[in-house]
C-alpha positions as CSV (number, residue, x, y, z in Angstrom):
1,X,21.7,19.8,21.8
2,X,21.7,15.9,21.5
3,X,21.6,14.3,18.3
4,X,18.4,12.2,19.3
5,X,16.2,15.6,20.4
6,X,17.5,17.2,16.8
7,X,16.0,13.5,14.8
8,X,12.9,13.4,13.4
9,X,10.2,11.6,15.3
10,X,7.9,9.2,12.8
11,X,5.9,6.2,13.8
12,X,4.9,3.2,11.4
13,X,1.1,2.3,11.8
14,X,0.8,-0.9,10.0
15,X,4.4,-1.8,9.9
16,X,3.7,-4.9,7.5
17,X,5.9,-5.5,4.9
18,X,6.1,-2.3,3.0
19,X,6.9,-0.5,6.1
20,X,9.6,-3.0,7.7
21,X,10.8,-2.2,3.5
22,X,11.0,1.5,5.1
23,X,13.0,0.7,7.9
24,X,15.7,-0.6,5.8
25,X,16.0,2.2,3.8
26,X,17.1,4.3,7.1
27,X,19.6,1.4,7.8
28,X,23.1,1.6,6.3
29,X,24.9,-1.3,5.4
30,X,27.0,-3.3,7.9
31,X,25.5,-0.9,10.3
32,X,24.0,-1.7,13.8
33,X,20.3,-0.8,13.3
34,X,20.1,1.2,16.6
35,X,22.9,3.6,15.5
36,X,21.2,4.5,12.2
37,X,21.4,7.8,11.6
38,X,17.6,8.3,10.4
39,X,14.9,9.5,12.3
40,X,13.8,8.1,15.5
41,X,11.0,5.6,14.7
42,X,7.9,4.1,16.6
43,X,6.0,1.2,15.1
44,X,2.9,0.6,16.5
45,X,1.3,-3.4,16.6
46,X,-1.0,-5.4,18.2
47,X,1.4,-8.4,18.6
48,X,3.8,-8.7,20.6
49,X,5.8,-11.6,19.0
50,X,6.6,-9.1,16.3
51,X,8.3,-6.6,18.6
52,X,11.6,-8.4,18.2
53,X,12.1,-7.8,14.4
54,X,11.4,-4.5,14.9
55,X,13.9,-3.5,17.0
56,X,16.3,-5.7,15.1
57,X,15.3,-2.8,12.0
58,X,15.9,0.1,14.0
59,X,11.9,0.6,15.6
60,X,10.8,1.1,18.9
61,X,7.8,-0.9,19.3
62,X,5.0,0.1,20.4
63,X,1.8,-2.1,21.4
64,X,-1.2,-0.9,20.5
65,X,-4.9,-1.9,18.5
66,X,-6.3,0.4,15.9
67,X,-9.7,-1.9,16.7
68,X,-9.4,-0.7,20.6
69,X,-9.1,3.1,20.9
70,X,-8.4,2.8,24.6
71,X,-5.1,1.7,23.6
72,X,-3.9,3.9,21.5
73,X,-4.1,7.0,24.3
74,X,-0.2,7.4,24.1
75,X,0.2,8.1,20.3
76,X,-0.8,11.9,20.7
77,X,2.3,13.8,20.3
78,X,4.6,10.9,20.2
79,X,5.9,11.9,16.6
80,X,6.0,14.9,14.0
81,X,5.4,12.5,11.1
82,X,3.1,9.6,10.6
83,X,3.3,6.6,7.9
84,X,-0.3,5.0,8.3
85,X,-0.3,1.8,6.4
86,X,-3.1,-0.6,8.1
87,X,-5.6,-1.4,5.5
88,X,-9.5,-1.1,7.0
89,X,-10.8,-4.4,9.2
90,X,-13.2,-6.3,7.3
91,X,-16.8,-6.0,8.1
92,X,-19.0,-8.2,10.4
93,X,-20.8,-10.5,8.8
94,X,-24.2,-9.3,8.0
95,X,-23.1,-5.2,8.3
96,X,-25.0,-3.0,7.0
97,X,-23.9,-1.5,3.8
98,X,-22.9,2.1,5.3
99,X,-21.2,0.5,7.5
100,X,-19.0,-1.8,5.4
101,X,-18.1,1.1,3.6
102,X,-16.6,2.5,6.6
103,X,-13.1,2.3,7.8
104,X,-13.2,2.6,11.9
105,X,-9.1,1.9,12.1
106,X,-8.6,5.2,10.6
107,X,-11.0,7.1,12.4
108,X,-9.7,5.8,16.3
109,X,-6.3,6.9,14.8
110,X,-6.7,10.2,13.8
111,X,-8.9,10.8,17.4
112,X,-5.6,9.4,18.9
113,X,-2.8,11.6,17.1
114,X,-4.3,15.1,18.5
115,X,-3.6,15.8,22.0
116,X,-4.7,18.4,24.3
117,X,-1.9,20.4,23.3
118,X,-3.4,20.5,19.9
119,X,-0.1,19.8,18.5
120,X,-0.8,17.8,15.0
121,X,1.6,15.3,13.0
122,X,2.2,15.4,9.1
123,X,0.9,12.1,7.5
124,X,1.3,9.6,4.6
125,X,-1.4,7.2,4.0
126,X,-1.1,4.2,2.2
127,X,-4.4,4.3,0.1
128,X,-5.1,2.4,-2.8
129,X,-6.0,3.0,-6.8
130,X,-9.5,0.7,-6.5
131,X,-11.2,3.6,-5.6
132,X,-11.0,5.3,-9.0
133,X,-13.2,2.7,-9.9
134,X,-13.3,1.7,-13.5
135,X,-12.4,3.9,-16.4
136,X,-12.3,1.4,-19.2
137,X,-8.8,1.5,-19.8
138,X,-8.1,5.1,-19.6
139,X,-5.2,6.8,-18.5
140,X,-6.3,7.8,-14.7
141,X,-4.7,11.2,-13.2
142,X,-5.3,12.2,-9.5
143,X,-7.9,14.8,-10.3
144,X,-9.9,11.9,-12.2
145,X,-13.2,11.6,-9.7
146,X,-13.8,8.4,-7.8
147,X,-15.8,5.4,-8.9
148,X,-15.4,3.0,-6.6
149,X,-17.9,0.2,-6.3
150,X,-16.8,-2.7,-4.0
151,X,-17.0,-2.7,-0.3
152,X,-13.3,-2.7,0.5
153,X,-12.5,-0.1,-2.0
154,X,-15.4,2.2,-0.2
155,X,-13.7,1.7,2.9
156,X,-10.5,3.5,1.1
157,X,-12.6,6.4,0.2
158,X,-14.0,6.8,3.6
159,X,-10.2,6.7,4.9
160,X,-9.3,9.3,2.7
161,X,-12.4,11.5,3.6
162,X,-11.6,11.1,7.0
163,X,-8.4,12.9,6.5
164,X,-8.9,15.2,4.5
165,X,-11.5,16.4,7.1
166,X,-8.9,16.0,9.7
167,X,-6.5,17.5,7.8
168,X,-8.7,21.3,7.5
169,X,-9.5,20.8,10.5
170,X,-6.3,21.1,12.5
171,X,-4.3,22.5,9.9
172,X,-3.6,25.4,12.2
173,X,-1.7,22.6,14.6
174,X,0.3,21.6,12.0
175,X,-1.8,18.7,10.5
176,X,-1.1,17.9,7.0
177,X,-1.8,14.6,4.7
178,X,-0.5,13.3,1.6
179,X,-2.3,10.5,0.0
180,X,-0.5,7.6,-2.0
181,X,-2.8,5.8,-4.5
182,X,-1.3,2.1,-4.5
183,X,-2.1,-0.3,-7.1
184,X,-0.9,-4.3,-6.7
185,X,1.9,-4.9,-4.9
186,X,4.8,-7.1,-5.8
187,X,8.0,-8.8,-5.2
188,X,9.4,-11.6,-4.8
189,X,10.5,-11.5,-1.3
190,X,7.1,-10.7,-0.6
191,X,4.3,-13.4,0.9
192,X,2.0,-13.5,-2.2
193,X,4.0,-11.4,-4.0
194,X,4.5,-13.4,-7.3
195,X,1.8,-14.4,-9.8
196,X,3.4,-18.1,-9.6
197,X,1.0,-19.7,-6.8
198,X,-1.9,-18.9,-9.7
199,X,0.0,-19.8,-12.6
200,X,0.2,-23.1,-10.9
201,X,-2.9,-23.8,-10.4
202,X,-4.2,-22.5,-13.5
203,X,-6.3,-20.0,-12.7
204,X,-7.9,-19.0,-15.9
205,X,-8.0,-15.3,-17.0
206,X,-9.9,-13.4,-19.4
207,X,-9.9,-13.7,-23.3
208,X,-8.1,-10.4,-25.1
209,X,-11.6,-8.7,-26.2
210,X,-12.6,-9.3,-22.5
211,X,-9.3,-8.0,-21.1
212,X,-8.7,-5.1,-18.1
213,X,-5.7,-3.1,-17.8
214,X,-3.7,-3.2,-14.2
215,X,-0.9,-1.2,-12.9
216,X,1.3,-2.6,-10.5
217,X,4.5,-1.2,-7.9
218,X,7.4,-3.3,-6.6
219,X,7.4,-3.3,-2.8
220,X,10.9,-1.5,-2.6
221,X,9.7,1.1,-5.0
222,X,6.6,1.6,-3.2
223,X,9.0,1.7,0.0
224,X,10.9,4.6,-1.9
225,X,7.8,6.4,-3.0
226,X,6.3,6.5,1.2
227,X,9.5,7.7,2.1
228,X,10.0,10.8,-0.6
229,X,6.1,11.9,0.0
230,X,7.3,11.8,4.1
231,X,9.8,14.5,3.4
232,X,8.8,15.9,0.4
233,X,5.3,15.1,-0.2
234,X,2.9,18.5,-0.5
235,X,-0.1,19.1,1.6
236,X,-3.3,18.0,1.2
237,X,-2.6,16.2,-1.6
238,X,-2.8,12.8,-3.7
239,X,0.1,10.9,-5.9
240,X,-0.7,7.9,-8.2
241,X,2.3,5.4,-7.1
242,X,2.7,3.0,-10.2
243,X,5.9,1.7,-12.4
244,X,5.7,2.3,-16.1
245,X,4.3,-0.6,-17.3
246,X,0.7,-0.4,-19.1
247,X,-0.4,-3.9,-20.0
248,X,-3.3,-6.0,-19.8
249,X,-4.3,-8.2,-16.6
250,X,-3.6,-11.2,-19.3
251,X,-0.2,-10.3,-20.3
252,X,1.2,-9.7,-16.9
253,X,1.0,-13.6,-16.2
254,X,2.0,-14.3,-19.5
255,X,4.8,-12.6,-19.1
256,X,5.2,-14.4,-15.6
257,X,4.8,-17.8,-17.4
258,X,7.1,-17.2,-19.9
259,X,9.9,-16.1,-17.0
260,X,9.2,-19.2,-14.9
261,X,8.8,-21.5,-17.9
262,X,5.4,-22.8,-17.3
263,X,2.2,-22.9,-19.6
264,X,-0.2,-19.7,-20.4
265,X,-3.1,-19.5,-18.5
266,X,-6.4,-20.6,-20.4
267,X,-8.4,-17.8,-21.6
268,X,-12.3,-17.3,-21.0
269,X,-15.4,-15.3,-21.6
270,X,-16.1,-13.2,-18.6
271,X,-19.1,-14.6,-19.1
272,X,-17.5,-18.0,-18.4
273,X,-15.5,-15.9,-16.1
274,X,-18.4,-15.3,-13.6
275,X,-19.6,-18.9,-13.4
276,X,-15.9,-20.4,-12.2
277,X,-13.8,-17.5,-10.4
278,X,-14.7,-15.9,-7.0
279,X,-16.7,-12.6,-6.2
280,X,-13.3,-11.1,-4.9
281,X,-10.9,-11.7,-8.5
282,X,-14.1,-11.4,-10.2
283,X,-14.1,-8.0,-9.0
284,X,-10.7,-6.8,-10.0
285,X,-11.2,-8.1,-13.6
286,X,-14.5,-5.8,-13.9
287,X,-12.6,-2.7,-13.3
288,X,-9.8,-1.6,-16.3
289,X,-7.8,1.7,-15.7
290,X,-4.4,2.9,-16.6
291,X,-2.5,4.7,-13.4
292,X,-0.3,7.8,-14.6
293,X,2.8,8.4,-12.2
294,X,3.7,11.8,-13.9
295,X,3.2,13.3,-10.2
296,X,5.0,10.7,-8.5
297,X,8.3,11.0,-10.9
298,X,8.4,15.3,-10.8
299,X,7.0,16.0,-7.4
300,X,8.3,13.5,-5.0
301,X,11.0,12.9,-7.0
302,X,10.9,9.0,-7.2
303,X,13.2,7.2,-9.2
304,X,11.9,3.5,-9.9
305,X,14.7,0.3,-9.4
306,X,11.9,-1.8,-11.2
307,X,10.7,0.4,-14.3
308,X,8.5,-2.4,-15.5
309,X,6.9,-5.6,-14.6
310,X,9.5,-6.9,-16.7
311,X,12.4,-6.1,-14.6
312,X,10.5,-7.1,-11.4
313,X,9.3,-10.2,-12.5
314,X,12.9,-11.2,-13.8
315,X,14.5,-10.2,-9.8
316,X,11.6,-12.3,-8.6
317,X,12.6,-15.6,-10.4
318,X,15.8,-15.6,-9.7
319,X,14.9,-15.1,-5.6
320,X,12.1,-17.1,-5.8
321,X,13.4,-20.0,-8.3
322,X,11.7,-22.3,-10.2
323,X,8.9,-23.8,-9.8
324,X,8.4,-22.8,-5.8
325,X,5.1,-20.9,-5.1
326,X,5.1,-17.9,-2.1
327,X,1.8,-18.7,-0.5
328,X,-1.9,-16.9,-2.0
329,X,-2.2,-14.9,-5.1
330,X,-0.3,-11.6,-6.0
């Protein structure tokens, strides 16, 4: 039999920059990206200028609109595994609150992937930690229950419902899904992947008593992570994808001033806090949780490049360099 009937079939939804991160990793080096030897990949996008650079990593592009259903008719079948990676689309303006809690992208897709041969794909969604909620600086397992609170982390939840729904319900056809929790993202290759665009304008942050914990996952571990729960990832099931670090909000960019050799952010109430910052970082510094990756590390197996924030931060100034901002906040 051919080699290309005996590869694995997976398409990318949401091939952004964690998933072109997942290309690489089926890319050897020095090696023309169409003769990799990984599986044989679809991306799927709704732009057409992007089709080029995927193909230069290896991925067939495929175009197609997770907000128009009619164009995703050709995605049932197409591949045994499924990365899905698009975040929801932000609400209208004026939605009702049941439906800005709602995520439709994920819905169309999973009415796409089922044929009328009933044949079903294995999954990994991208999700992310904001729907635990807060938990006052706990340590937050994957059996903790859900507490989410703000519109876009509702949406998450309703993803994940969706699912899991889908998942029962054509588990007979060989559906299956494996959910990563995701806190923030970083690197320094990545557009807003840095805390330095903030730390230059001097964005304040919150005084020690008034303090949240974060967790955070460099892009090429989080890269590493959707790869292992492809292959190895159980069913039906949920993994926390964070590094080791367990720090305060305030202390990450101090540590990232201290790296790039610039000032401390000022400190303030969150009283304070609530007069001069936005609704949106408003709402990340009212929810403090710990993420524990004990699941990722023994079942998927994931070994981090970037243990801590530490260690990524340090790669990041010396891509990024002194003194040069990469676009909007981390």
């Amino acid at each position: 039999m051919p080699a290309r009937f005996r590869r694995q079939r997976v398409l990318i939804v949401g091939c952004g920059d964690v998933g072109q991160r997942l290309l690489r990793l089926w890319q050897r080096p020095g090696q023309d990206a169409r003769a990799a030897r990984g599986p044989l990949v679809r991306a799927l996008s709704s732009s057409p200028q992007r089709f080029e650079s995927l193909r230069a990593l290896g991925a067939t592009p495929l175009l197609g609109n997770l907000d128009d259903p009619r164009s995703l008719r050709r995605l049932a079948g197409l591949a045994q595994r499924v990365v899905h990676l698009a975040p929801p689309a932000q609400p209208a303006a004026g939605a009702a609150p049941a439906a800005a809690s709602r995520d439709l992208r994920t819905c169309h897709l999973l009415r796409a992937l089922v044929g009328r041969a009933g044949q079903a794909p294995r999954l990994v969604y991208g999700s992310t930690s904001g729907v635990y909620g807060n938990w006052d600086g706990a340590w937050v397992t994957e059996t903790h229950p859900l507490r989410a609170s703000t519109a876009r982390a509702l949406r998450r939840v309703d993803a994940e419902r969706q699912l899991r729904a889908w998942a029962l319900r054509f588990g007979a056809s060989g559906a299956a899904v494996h959910v990563l929790r995701i806190p923030g993202i970083y690197a320094g290759d990545r557009e807003g992947g840095t805390p330095l665009g903030r730390l230059q304008r001097g964005t304040p942050l919150l005084r020690r008593e008034d303090d949240v914990y974060t967790s955070h996952i460099h892009a090429d571990d989080l890269a590493r992570a959707v790869e292992r729960a492809l292959w190895r990832g159980r069913p039906q099931r949920i993994t926390n994808v964070a590094d080791d670090s367990a720090m305060p909000m305030g202390d990450y960019f101090d540590l990232a001033a201290d790296l790039w050799r610039l000032p401390h952010p000022a400190r303030i109430s969150l009283a304070e806090a609530e007069q001069q910052l936005s609704p949106t970082l408003l709402s990340f510094m009212r929810e403090s949780r710990r993420l524990s990756n004990s699941r990722m590390r023994h079942e998927l197996g994931v070994v981090l490049r970037y243990q801590t924030v530490h260690h990524g931060l340090q790669a990041a100034v010396y891509l990024v360099g002194p003194g040069e901002a990469q676009g909007p906040d981390a």
